[in-house]
C-alpha positions in Angstrom: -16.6 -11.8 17.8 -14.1 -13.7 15.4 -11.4 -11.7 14.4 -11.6 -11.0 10.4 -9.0 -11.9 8.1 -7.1 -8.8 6.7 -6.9 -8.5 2.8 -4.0 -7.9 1.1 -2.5 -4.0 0.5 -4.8 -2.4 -2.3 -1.6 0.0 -3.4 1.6 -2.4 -3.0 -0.4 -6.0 -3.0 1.7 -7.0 0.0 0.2 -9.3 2.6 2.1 -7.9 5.7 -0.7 -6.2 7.1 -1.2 -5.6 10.7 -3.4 -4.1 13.6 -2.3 -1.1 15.6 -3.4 0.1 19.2 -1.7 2.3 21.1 -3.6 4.1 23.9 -3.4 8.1 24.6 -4.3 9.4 27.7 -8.0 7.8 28.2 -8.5 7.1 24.6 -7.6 3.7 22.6 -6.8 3.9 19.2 -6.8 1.4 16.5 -5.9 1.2 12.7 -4.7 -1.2 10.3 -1.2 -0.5 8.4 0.9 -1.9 5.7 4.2 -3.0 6.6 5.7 -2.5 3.3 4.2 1.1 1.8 2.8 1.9 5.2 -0.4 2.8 4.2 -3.0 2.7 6.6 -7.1 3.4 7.8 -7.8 6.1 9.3 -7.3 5.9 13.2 -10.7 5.2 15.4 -10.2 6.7 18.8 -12.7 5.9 21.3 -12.6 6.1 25.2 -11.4 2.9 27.1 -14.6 1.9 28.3 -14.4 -2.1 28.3 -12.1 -5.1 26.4 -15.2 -5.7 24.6 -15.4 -2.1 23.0 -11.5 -2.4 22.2 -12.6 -5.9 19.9 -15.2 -3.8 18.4 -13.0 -0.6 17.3 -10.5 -3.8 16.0 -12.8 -5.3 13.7 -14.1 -1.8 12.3 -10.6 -1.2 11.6 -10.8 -4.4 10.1 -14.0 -3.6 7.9 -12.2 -0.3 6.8 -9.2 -1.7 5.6 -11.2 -4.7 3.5 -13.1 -2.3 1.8 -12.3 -1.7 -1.9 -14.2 0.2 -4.4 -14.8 -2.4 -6.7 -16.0 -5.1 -5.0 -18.6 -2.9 -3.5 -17.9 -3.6 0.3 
C-alpha cells in the first residue's frame, strides 16, 4: 500500500502536515495534524492486531484528512 500524499491545511493553507500514532494500552491510534493551527482528523483507534492493519488505519487517516467538501472526495 503506497503511502498517500497529504494535502495542504484546509483552515491555515500550511503544508506542515503530519501523521500521528501513539499506542494506549492495546489500541493504536492514528490521525493527521497541522503543525501550524493544529487542526487535526479525528483519531481512529483500533486494536494492534498486525503492521499491516497499522498501514491501513494510516492511510484512512490519510483519506480523512484529504477530503474537502468541494472537491467532492
Amino acid at each position: 500500500m503506497q503511502k498517500e500524499e497529504l494535502k495542504p491545511c484546509p483552515f491555515c493553507g500550511s503544508d506542515r502536515i503530519s501523521h500521528v500514532q501513539y499506542y494506549e494500552f492495546d489500541e493504536i491510534v492514528n490521525y493527521v495534524l497541522c503543525m501550524e493551527c493544529r487542526a487535526r482528523t479525528r483519531p481512529l483507534r483500533r486494536t494492534i492486531k498486525s503492521a499491516e492493519l497499522q498501514k491501513e488505519f494510516e492511510q484512512k487517516a490519510a483519506e480523512y484528512w484529504n477530503r474537502r467538501a468541494n472537491d467532492g472526495t
